[in-house]
Backbone as CSV, one residue per row, in Angstrom:
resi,resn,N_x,N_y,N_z,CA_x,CA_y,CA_z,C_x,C_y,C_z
1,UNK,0.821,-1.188,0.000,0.000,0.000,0.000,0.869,1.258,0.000
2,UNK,1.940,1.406,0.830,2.628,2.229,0.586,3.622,2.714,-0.495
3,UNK,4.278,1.497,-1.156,4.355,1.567,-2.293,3.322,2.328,-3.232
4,UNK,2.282,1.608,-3.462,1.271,2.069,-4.513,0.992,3.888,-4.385
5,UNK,1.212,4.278,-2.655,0.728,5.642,-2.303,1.934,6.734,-3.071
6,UNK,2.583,5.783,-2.624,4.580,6.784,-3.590,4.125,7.199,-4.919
7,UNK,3.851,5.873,-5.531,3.656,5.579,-6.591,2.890,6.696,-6.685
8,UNK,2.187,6.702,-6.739,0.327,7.534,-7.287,1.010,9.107,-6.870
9,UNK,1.588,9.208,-5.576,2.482,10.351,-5.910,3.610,10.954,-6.588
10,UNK,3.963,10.365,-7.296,5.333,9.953,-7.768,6.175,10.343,-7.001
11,UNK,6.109,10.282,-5.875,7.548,10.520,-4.653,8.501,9.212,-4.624
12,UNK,8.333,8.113,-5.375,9.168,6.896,-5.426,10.157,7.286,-5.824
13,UNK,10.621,8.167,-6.697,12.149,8.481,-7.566,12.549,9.505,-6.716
14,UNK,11.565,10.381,-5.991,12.346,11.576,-5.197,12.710,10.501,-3.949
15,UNK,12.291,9.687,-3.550,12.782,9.017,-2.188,13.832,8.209,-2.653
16,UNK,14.143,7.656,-4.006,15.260,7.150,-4.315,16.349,8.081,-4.508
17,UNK,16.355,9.410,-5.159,16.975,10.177,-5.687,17.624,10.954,-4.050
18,UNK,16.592,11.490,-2.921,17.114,11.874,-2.191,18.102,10.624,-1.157
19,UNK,17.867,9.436,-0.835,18.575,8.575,-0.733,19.717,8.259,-1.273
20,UNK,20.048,8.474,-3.009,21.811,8.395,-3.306,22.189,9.497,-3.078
21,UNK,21.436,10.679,-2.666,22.150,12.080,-2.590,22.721,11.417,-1.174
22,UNK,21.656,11.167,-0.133,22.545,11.191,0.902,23.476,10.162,1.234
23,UNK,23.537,8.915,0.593,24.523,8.219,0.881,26.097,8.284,-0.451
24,UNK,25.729,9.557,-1.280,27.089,10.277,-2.071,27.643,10.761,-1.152
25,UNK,26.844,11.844,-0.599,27.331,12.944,0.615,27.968,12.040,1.667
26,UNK,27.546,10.753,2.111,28.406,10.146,3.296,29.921,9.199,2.646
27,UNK,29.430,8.806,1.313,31.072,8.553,0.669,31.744,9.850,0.845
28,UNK,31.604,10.773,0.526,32.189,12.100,-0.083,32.540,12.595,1.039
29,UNK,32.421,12.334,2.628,33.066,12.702,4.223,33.924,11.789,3.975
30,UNK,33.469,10.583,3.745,34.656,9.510,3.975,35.900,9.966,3.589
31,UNK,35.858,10.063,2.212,36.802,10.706,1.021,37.318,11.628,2.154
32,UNK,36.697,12.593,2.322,37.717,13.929,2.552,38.001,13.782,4.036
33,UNK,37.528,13.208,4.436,38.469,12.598,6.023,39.544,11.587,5.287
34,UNK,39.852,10.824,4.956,40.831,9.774,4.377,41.776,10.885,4.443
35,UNK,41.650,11.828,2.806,42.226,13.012,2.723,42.874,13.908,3.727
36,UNK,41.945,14.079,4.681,42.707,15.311,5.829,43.704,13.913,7.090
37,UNK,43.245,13.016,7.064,44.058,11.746,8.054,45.194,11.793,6.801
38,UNK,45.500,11.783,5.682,46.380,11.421,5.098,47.603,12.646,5.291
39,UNK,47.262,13.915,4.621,47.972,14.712,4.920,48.690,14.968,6.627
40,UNK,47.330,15.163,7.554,48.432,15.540,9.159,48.823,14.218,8.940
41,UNK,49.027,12.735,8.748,49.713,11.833,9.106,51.098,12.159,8.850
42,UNK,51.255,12.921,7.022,52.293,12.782,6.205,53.127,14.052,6.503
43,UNK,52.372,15.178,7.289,52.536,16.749,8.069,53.773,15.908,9.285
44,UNK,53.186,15.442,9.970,53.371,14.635,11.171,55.135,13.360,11.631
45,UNK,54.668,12.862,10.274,55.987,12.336,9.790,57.380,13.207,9.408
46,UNK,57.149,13.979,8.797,57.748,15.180,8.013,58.213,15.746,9.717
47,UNK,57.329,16.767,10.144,57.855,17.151,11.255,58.961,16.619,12.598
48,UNK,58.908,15.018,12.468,58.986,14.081,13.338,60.869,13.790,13.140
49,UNK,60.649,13.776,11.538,62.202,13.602,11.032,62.910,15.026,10.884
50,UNK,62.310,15.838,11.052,63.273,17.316,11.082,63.293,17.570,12.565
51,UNK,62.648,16.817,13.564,62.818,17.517,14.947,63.578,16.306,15.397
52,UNK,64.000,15.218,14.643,65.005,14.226,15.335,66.675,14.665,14.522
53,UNK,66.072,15.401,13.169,67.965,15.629,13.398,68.058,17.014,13.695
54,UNK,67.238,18.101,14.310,67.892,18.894,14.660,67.776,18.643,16.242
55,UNK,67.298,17.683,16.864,67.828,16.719,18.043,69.150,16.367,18.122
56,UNK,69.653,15.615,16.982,71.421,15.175,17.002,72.102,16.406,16.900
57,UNK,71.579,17.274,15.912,72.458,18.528,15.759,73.127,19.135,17.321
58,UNK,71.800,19.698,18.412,71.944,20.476,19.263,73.192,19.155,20.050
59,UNK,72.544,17.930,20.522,73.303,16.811,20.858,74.718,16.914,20.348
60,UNK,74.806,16.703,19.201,76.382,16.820,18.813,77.040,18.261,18.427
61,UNK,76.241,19.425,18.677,76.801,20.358,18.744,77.418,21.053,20.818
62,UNK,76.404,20.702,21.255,76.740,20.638,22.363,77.900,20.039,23.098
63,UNK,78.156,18.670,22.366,79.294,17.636,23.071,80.117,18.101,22.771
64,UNK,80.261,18.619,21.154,81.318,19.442,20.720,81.793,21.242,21.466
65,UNK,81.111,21.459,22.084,81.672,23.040,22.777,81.466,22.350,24.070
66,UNK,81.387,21.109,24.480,81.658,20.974,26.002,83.330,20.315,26.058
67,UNK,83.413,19.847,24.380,84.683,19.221,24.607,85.928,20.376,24.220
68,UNK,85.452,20.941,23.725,85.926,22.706,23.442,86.449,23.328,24.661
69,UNK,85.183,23.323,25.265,85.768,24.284,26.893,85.946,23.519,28.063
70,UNK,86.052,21.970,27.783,86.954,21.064,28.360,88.690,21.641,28.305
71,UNK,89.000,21.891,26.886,90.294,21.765,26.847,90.674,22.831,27.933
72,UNK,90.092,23.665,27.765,90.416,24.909,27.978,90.494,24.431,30.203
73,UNK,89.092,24.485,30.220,88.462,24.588,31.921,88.404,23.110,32.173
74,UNK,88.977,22.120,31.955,89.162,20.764,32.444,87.677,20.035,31.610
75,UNK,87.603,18.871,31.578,86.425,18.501,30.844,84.927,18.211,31.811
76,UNK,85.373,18.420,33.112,83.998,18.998,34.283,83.530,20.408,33.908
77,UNK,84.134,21.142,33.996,84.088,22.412,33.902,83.405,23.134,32.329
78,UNK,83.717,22.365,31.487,83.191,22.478,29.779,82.001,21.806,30.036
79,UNK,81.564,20.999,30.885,79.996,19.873,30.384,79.539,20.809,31.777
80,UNK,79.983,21.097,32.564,79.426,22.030,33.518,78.861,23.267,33.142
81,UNK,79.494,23.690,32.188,79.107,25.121,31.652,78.035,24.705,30.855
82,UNK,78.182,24.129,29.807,77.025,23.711,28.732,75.318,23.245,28.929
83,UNK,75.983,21.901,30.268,74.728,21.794,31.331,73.785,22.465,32.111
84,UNK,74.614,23.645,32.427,74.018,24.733,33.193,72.983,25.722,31.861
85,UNK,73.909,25.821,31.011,73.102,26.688,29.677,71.698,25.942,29.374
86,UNK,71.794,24.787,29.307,70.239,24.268,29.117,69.631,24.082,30.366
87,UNK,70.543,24.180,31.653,69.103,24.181,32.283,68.534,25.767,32.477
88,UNK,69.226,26.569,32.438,68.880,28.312,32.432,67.874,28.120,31.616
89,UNK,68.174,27.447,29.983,67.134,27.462,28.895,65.776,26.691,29.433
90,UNK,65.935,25.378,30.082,64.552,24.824,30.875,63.999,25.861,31.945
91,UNK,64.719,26.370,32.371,64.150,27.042,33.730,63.512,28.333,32.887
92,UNK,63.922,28.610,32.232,62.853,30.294,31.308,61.893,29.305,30.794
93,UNK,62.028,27.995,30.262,60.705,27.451,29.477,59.470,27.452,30.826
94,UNK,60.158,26.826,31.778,59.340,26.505,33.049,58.490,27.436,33.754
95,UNK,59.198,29.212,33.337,58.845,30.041,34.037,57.281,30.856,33.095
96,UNK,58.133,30.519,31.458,56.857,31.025,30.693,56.132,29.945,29.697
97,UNK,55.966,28.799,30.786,55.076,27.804,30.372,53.604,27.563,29.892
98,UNK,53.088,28.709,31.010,51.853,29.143,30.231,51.704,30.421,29.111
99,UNK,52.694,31.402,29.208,52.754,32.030,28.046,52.726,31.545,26.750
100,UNK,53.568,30.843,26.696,53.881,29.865,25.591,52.461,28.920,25.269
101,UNK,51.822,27.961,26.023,50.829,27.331,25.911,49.729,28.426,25.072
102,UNK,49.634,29.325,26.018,48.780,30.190,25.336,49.205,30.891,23.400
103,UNK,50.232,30.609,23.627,50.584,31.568,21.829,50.717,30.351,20.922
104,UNK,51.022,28.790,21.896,50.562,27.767,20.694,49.314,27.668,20.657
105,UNK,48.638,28.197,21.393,46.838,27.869,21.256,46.758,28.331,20.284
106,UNK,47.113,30.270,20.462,46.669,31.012,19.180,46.936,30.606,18.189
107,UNK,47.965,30.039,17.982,48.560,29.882,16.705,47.539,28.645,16.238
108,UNK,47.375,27.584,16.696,46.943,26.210,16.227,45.418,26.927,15.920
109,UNK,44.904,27.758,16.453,43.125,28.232,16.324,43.431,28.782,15.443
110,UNK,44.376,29.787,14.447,44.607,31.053,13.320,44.454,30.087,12.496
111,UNK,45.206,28.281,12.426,45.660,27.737,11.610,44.314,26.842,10.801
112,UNK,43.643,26.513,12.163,42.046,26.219,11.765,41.165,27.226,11.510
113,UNK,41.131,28.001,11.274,39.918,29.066,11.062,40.796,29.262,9.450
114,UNK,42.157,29.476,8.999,42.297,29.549,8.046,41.976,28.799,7.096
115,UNK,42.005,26.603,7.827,41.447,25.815,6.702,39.893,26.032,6.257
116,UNK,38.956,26.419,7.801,37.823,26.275,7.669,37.306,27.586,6.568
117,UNK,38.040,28.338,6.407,37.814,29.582,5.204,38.197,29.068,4.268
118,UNK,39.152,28.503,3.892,39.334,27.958,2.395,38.279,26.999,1.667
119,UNK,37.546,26.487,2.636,36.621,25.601,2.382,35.246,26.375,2.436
């Protein structure tokens, strides 16, 4: 009966027609989520290998001016100095920890409001 009622209305092709609209529209999220998981994955990776060698860099630039002002101030005195420089550098991170939190917020919210405009 309900059939026949479609029918006699011809709403049978609009209930089919609005039905592939909406299950295009739910491929077509899929798609562009795949898409946005693909890129931050490949963002992510990328970032991961430039913050591990400029990891060795600071690492082997460091060993190198501790073994520097070893020669000089005994080799306590060179890893003493160098040691102390990063922790001065931890202790300012420590002090403007929430400053900082706060200007990566801003930054990460500028960065989404810019994708959500392009779109």
């Amino acid at each position: 009966m309900k059939d026949t009622i479609l029918k006699f209305l011809k709403l049978d092709s609009l209930v089919e027609h609005l039905t592939g609209f909406v299950e295009t529209r739910i491929e077509l999220m899929k798609v562009e989520v795949k898409e946005e998981l693909v890129r931050v994955l490949s963002r992510t990776v990328v970032f991961l290998v430039i913050l591990s060698v400029l990891t060795l860099f600071v690492l082997l630039f460091s060993l190198a001016v501790s073994y520097k002002l070893g020669e000089t101030l005994g080799n306590f005195g060179g890893f003493a100095i160098v040691g102390g420089f990063y922790l001065l550098v931890g202790l300012v991170i420590l002090a403007f920890r929430t400053e900082i939190y706060l200007r990566v917020e801003r930054k990460l919210e500028e960065i989404m409001q810019r994708k959500k405009k392009k779109k």
